[in-house]
N, C-alpha and C positions, 0 to 999 in steps of 0.2 A: 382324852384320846382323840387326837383326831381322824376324820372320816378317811377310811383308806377307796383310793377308786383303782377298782380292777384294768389292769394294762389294756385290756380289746375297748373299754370304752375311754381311757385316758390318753391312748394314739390312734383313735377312730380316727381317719383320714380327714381334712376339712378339701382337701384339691384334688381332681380327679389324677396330678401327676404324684399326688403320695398313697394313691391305691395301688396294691401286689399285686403283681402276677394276672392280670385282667388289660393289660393295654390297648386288645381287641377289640376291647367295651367301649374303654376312657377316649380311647385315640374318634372313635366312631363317633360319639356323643359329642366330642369338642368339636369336631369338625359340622357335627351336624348345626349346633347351637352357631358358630362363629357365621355359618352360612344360613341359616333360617329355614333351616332343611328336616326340621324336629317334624315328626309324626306325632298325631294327637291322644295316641294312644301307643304303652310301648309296654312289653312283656318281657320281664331280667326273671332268667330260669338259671337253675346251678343247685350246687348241694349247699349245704348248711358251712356257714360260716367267710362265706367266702368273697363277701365283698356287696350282697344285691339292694341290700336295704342304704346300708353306705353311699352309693352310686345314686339311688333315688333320692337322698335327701341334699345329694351335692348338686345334683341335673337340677333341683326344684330351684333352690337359689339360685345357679345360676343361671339358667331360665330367664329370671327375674332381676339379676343383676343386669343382663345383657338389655332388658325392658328401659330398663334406666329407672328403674326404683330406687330412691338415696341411701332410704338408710334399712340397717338390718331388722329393727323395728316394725318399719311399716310392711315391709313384705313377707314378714314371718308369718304374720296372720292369712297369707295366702297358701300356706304349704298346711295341707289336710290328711292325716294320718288316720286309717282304718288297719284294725286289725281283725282281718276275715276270718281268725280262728276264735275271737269269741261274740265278733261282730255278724255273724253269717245267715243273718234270716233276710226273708224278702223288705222286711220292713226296715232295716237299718238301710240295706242298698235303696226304699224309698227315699227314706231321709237325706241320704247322700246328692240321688236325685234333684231331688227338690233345691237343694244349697247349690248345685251346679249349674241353677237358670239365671242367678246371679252375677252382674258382673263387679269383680274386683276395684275395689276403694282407693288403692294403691298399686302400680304395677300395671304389666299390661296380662298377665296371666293369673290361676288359679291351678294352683297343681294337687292334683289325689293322689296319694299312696296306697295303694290297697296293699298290704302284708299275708302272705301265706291264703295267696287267693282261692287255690285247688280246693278251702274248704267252706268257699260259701255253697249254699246249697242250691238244687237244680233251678227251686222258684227264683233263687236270687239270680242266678245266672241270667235268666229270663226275662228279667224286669230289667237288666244290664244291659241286655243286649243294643235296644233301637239308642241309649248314651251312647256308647261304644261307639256305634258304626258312625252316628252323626253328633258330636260333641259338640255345645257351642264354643264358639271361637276363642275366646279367651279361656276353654278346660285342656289342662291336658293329664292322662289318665295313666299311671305308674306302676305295676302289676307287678309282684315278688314271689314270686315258688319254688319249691323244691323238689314237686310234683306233677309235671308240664303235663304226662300223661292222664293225669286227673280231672285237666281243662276241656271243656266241652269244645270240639272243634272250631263253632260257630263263634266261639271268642275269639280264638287262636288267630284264627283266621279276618278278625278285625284289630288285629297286634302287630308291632314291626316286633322281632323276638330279636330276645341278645341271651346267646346263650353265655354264661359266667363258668370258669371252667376252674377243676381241682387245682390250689397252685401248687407248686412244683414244693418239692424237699428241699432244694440249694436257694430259691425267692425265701420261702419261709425261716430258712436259717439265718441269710443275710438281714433280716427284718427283726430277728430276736438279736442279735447281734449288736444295731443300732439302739435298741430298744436296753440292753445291757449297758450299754456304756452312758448313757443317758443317766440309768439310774446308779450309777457307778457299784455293778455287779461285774463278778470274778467269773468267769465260766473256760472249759474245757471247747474247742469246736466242737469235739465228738459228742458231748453231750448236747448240745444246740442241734446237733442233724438229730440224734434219738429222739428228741421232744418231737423234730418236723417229721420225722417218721409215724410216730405215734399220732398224731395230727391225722393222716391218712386227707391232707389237702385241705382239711379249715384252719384256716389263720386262725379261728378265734378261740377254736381246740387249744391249739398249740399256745397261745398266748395266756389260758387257763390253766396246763401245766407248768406252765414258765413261771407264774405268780406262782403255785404247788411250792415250785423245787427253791423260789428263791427263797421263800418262808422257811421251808424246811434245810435248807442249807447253810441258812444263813449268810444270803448273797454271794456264795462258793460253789457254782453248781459244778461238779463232777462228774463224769461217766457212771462212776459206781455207784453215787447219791441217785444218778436219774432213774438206773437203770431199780434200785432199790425202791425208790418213789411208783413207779411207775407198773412196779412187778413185773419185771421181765429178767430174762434170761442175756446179761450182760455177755458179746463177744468171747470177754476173755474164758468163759466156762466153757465155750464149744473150742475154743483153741489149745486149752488146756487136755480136755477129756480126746481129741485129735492126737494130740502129742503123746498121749499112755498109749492110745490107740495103733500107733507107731510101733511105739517101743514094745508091741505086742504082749502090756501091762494088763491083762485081763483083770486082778481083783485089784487095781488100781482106776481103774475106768469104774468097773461095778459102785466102788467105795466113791466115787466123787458123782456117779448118779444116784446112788444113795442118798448122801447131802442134799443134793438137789430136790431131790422127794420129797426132804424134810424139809425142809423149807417150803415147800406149800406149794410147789409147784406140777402142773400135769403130766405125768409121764409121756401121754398123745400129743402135746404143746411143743415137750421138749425131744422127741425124738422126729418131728415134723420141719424143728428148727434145725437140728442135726444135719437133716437131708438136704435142710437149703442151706446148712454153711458148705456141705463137700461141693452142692453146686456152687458156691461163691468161691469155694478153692479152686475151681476147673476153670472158672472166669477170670480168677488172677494170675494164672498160667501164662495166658498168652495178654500181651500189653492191647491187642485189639479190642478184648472184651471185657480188660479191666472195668471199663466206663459200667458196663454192666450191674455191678455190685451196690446195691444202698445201702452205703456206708461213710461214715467219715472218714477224710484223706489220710489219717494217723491209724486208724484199724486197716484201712487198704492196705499197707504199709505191709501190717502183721500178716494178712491174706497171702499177701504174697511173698511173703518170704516162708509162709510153712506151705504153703503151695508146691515150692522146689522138692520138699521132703518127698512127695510122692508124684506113681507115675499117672498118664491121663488114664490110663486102665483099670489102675485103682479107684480114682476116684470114682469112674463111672460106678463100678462094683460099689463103691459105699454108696453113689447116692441110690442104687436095685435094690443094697439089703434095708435103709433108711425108708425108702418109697413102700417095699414090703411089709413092715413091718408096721407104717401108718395105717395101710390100707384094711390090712387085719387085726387093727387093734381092738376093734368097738366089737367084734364077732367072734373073740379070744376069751374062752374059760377062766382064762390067769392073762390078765392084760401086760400087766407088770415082767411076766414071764416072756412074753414076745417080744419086750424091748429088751431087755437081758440080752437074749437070743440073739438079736442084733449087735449090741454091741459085743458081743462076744466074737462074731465073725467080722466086723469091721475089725478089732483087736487081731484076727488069725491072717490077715490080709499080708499084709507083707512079711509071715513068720517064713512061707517058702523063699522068701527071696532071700530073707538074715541067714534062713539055714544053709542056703546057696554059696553063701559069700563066706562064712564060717568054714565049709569044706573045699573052694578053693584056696 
């Protein structure tokens, strides 16, 4: 059996123009490097997954490509990787110290990574500090967090800071996308935005699930595989229990929340979700506010053509009785009974208008 390698470390980026969603970063860094405008010390802040540690090990080479070091060999031995979550005493940041009075063999630089800096601790900070502010020349100093606020200002304040920002759901989809056809996998769009959803803006989230669903689907990822992998409440169930809802189907809506129940899902999840599909029906209404909806362009589709079924009045009213019935859920004797309640009166919504239309 040979060794499988997970997709976040097999398309780890090697160029700073095949990094996602960060060009604010990439673009800053090249321009800084092509011009000789690097800062000796530089602080990559952002959430988890999103690119910071990637960017530090591309800046370190190329750093040292631009030095005019030949080969990848001899400059590898200048790029220094600490990780401050199990490296974090005064005495490791001694050690560090002490290696950076040194000048490089090869190259004209010596680059440090510090990883997840926010958790060295205050003595180490301290003993960082007078490096920091006056590096020797050939150091320069690579700082990763996901905790800026954790940083003792007097660091902060000896950093040029690059904030690394959530990437987008449409960057992350197009990314699994390429990533798909590569490995010649079948997939839905709608299911590639659901994974970038889920994701909630790390690439390496999402590229974790995508391994998940192609094991488990056996290279066919589907809407209903993801949405089944993933435990969530697939579109098509709020579209559906909508449509009873309409047809002011009361023990037809009960009976497919019921299902839902059994199925292992929260009653507070699922009527929270509820309230935010009648607001994605009132955003498919009008073509302005479409863009609004995160969803894939084939469920948009569906948004809004059951969108036409009802009026803007309505829906407001569903998303009062939905929002109600969240907010009183957790302080309800019978929890289960408050969502009933709800959907019982989403279901009476348009019963005056059918009875309207029936006696004219």
């Amino acid at each position: 059996m040979e060794n499988f390698i997970v997709s976040a470390r097999k398309y780890r980026p090697q160029e700073f123009d095949t990094v996602v969603g960060q060009s604010h970063v990439t673009d800053t860094l090249e321009h800084a490097i092509d011009e000789s405008q690097l800062a000796q010390a530089l602080l990559f802040c952002g959430p988890r997954g999103v690119g910071k540690t990637t960017c530090a090990r591309i800046l370190a080479r190329k750093i040292n490509e631009k030095s005019g070091a030949a080969d990848d060999d001899g400059f590898a031995f200048n790029i220094y990787e600490l990780d401050a979550a199990s490296n974090n005493s005064v005495d490791d940041i001694r050690d560090l110290i002490d290696q950076v009075r040194f000048a490089p063999q090869v190259g004209k630089y010596k680059v440090y990574i510090i990883d997840e800096v926010h958790m060295l601790s205050q003595a180490a900070f301290n003993a960082f500090l007078k490096t920091l502010e006056e590096p020797p020349a050939h150091a320069i100093f690579i700082l990763a967090t996901t905790e800026k606020h954790k940083i003792i200002p007097t660091i902060l304040s000896r950093c040029q800071i690059y904030d690394f920002k959530r990437i987008t759901i449409e960057d992350i989809q197009e990314h699994l996308r390429k990533i798909a056809e590569k490995e010649s996998i079948t997939y839905e769009d709608d299911a590639l935005y659901l994974i970038a959803q889920k994701a909630d803006g790390a690439l390496r989230d999402a590229l974790s699930i995508f391994d998940r669903l192609s094991t488990f689907s056996q290279k066919n990822i589907t809407l209903e595989k993801s949405a089944e992998v993933l435990n969530i409440l697939d579109y098509d169930q709020y579209l559906k229990i909508v449509d009873l809802a309409k047809e002011n189907d009361i023990p037809g809506v009960l009976t497919a929340f019921d299902e839902i129940v059994k199925k292992g899902f929260d009653p507070h999840i699922f009527i929270a979700g509820l309230g935010n599909h009648f607001r994605d029906l009132m955003m498919a209404q009008n073509p302005k506010t479409l863009n609004l909806i995160e969803v894939g362009e084939k469920t948009k589709s569906k948004f809004a053509e059951q969108s036409q079924k009802w009026s803007a009045q309505q829906l407001i009213d569903g998303i009062e009785i939905c929002n109600f019935a969240d907010i009183n859920y957790k302080n309800s004797k019978n929890p289960r009974l408050t969502v009933e309640i709800a959907l019982m009166q989403l279901s009476s919504l348009t019963a005056g208008v059918e009875a309207k239309k029936k006696n004219s």
